[in-house]
N, C-alpha and C positions, 0 to 999 in steps of 0.2 A: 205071228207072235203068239205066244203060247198063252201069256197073264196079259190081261186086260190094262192097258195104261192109264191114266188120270183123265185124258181125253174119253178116252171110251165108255169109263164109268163116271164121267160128268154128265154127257150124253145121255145115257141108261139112266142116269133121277132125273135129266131134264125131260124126260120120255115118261117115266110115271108122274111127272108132276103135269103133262100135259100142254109145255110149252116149247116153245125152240131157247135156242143158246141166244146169249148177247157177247158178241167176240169181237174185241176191240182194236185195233193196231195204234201203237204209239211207236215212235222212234227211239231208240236205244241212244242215251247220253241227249237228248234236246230237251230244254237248251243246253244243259250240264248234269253231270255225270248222276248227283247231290237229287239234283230237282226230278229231274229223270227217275230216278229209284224213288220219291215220295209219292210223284204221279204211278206208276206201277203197283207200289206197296196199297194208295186209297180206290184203284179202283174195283175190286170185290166189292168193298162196303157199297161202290155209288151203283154197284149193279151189273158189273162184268162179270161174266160166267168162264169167260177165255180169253186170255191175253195173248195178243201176238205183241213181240218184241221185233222192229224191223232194227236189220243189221246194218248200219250206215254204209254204204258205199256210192264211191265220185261217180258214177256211170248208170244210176238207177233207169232204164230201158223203158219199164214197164210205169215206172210213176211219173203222175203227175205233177205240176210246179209245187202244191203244197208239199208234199212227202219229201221230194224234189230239196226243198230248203230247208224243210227237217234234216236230213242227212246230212247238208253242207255244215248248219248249224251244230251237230253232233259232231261232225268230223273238225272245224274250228276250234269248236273245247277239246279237242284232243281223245275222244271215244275213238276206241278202236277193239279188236275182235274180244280181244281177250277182257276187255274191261267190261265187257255187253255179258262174256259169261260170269264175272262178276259180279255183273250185277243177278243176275238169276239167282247167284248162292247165297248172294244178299236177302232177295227175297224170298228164300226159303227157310232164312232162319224164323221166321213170321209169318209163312205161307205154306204148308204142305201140301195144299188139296188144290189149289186152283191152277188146272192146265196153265203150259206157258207153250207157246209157240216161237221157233224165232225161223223171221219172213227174210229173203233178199237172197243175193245174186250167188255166182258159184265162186267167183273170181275170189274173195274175200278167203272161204271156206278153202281153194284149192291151196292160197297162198300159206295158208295156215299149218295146212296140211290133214286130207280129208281124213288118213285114223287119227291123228293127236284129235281133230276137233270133235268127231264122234264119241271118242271117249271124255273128255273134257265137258262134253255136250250135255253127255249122260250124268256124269259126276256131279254136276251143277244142280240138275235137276231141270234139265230142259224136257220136254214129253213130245215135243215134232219137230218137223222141219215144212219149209216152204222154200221153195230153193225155183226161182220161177223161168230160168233160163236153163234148165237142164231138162229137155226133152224124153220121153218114155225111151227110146231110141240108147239113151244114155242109162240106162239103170243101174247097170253093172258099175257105174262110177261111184252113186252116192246114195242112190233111192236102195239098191239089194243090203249092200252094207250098214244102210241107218235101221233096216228093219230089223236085220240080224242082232244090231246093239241093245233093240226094246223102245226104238222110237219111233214115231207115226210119221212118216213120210205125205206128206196132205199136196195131192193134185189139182192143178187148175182146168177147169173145164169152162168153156167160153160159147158165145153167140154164134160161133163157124163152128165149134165141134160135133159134128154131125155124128148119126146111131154108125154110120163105118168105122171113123175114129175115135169113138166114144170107148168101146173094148180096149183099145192098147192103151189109155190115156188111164183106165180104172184098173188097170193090171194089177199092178202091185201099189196104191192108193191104199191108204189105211187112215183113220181118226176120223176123217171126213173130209169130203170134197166141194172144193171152194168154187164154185161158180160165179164166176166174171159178168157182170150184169150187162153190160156197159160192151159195146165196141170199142177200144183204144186205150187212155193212159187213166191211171184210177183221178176221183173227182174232179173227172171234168164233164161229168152229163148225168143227168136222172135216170133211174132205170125207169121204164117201163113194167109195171107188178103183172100186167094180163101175161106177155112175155114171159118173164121170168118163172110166174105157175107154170107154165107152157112148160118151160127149159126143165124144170124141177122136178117134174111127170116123165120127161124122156130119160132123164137120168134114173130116176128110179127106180126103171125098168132096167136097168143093167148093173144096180147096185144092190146093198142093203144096209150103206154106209148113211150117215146122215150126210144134210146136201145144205152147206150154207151158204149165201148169199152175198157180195158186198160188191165195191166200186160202184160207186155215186153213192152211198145212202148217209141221207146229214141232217135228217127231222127225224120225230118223233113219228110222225105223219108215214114217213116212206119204213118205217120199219114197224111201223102196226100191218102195214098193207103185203110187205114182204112175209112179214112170219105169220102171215093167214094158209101160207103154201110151205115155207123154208122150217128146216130143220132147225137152221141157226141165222143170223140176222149180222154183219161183220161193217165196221165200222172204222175208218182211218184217220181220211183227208179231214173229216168233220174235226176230230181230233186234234190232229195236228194245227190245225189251221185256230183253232182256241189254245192250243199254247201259244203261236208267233202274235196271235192278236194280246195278248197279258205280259207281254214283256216290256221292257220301258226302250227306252231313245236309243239305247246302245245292247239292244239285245239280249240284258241279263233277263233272271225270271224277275218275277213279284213277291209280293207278298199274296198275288193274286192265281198266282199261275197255275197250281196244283187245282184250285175249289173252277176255276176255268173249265178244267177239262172235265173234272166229278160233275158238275153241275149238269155238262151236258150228256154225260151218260147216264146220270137219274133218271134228266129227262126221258131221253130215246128206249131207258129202261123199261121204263112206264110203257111205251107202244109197245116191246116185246112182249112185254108180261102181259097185255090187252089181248097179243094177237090171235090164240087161239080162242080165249071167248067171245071177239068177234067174226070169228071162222064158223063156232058154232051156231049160230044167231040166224 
């Protein structure tokens, strides 16, 4: 892509200011559509640098229970594709600058139809894609076309992606690549930080994209230790899992639900912004 996207140049000040990103994922419509957009619209203020928006879909592969019931819960209140890009235009009438990302499957995006959604995509003001069941193998489907449109197609690279398959995985990868901490479904295990620097060093030798971090990390603790190495620091289950804890007996939100989830991204904020002056130390 020719002009640098929102991702890219969030990236670039988070580079001279000398620390990684804090890139959060929340579920698109959980618990409702309403509460959903206020939790999105305050997390800048509590310390997001990068929002992923995950797409609700009944077959989520790759997540774990938390997420898992995030989507059930979003797809019960009635979110579906179109109200998720909704909500983006929503927040952009109050948001310009802070990347948005939307995470999840292809089913969803094919059903829709992949050019209406890539323009729609664009129009809204989305800046990537995570699309985590469509293989390098697949590009020509959705990863060539999303670049062509001006948006960051963002790869996952994991604990098995060896320096063989690490080149076709980074092909056409753009905004930055997500590495998977964790073997298996997201929080359900801690990463290990020695690892991870490890993994974060071998990719870097075949990139010059930043290289964020996430699956398992849910303290403030594991993301001071992470962004001593990572570029960016990505945070989900933790998330979600403090909105289904602030809802009452039958599921709705609170009056609590939204400072729930702020709360804990202050917090965890706090270890990003720590991590590289404990790096230098």
């Amino acid at each position: 892509m020719a002009d640098a996207t929102r991702i890219d140049r969030r990236f670039a000040a988070l580079q001279e200011e000398g620390r990684p990103a804090l890139v959060t994922f929340v579920t698109a419509g959980d618990p409702d559509y309403d509460t959903s957009l206020s939790i999105a619209r305050a997390l800048p203020a509590a310390g997001a640098d990068i929002i992923e928006l995950g797409m609700p879909f009944s077959d989520p592969m790759a997540d774990g229970p938390a997420i898992q019931s995030s989507g059930l819960r979003a797809l019960r209140g009635g979110q579906t594709l179109v109200k998720t890009l909704d909500m983006v235009r929503s927040f952009r009438e109050t948001d310009n600058d802070t990347p948005i990302v939307l995470m999840g499957y292809y089913n969803p995006i094919y059903s829709y139809g992949s050019e209406r959604f890539l323009a729609d995509a664009r129009g809204a003001g989305v800046d990537g894609l995570i699309v985590v069941d469509l293989p390098p193998e697949e590009d020509e489907e959705l990863c060539l076309p999303a670049l062509r449109s001006g948006l960051n197609f963002i790869r996952l690279a994991t604990p098995t992606t060896d320096d063989r398959r690490l080149p076709k995985v980074l092909a056409n990868t753009s905004g930055f690549v997500y590495y998977v901490s964790i073997l298996g479904i997201t929080g359900t295990a801690a990463p290990d930080t020695t690892r991870v620097a490890e993994a974060v060093k071998t990719i870097k030798r075949h990139t010059i994209l930043p290289v964020a971090v996430g699956f398992g990390v849910r303290t403030r603790e594991q993301a001071l230790a992470i962004g001593k190495s990572a570029d960016g620091v990505v945070v989900g289950s933790a998330l979600v899992s403090a909105v289904k804890d602030s809802l009452d007996g039958n599921g709705h939100a609170t009056a609590k639900t939204v400072s729930a989830v702020t709360d804990l991204v202050a917090e965890i904020a706090g270890g990003v912004r720590a991590a590289r002056t404990a790096a230098a130390e």
